[in-house]
N, C-alpha and C positions, 0 to 999 in steps of 0.2 A: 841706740838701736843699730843693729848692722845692716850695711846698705848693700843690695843684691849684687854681686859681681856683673859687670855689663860687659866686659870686658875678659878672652881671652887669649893668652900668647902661643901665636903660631910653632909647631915641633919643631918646625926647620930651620928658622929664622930666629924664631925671640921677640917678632914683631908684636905687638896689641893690637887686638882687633876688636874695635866697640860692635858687638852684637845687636844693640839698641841701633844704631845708625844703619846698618847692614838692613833691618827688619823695616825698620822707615823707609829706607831707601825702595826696597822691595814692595811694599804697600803704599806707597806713593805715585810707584809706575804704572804698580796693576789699577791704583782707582784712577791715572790720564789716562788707561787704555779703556777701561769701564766710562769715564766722563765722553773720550770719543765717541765710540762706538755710540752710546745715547746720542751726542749731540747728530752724528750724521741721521740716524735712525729717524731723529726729527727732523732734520733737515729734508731728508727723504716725504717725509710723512707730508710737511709742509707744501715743495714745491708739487707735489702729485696734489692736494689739496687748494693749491694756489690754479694750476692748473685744469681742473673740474671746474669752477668756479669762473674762470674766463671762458671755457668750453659754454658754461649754461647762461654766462653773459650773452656770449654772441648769438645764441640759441632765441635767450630772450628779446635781443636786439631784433633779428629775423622774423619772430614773429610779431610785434611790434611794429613792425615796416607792411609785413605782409595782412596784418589789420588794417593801418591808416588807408591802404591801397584799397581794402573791400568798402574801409566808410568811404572813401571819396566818391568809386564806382556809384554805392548805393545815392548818397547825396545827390552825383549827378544824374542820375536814373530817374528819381525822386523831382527834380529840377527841370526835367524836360516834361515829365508825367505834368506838372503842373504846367507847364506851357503851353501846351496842348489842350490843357482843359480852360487856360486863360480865352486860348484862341477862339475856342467852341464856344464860349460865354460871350465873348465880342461879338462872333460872329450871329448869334442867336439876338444878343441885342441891338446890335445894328439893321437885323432885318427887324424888329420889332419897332424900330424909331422910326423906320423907314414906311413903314404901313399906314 
């Protein structure tokens, strides 16, 4: 079987020039330019993505902090309500013992 000519010689010179290698060569650079291009593309994608995510952190962090503050409030609200009603109950039964 005859095998494709891959190979032509330059008019000027005489030199060979592999066609086959030429076309490699040339479609190996375009798919590092095509592989970059993706890889930044997601790198982009990534850190905008990475950074949303520490944004809704701290967000969630904030409110998280700004809860534990309202239960404490309420507890100790809660805390003295009932002190107060300790107080009256003593007070109500200490004049009852006292009678």
């Amino acid at each position: 079987m005859n095998k494709p000519a891959t190979e032509v010689k330059c008019p000027n010179c005489g030199t060979a020039i592999n066609v086959e290698d030429i076309i490699s060569q040339k479609l190996e650079e375009e798919m590092r330019q095509e592989l970059k291009t993706k890889e930044e593309q997601l790198r982009n994608q990534y850190e905008g993505r990475e950074s949303e995510l520490l944004e809704r952190e701290n967000e969630l962090k904030k409110s998280k902090l700004e809860l534990d503050v309202a239960i404490m409030e309420r507890l100790e609200n809660e805390r003295e309500k009932l002190k107060d009603e300790l107080k009256i109950k003593a007070n109500v039964l200490v004049r009852y013992v006292a009678k």
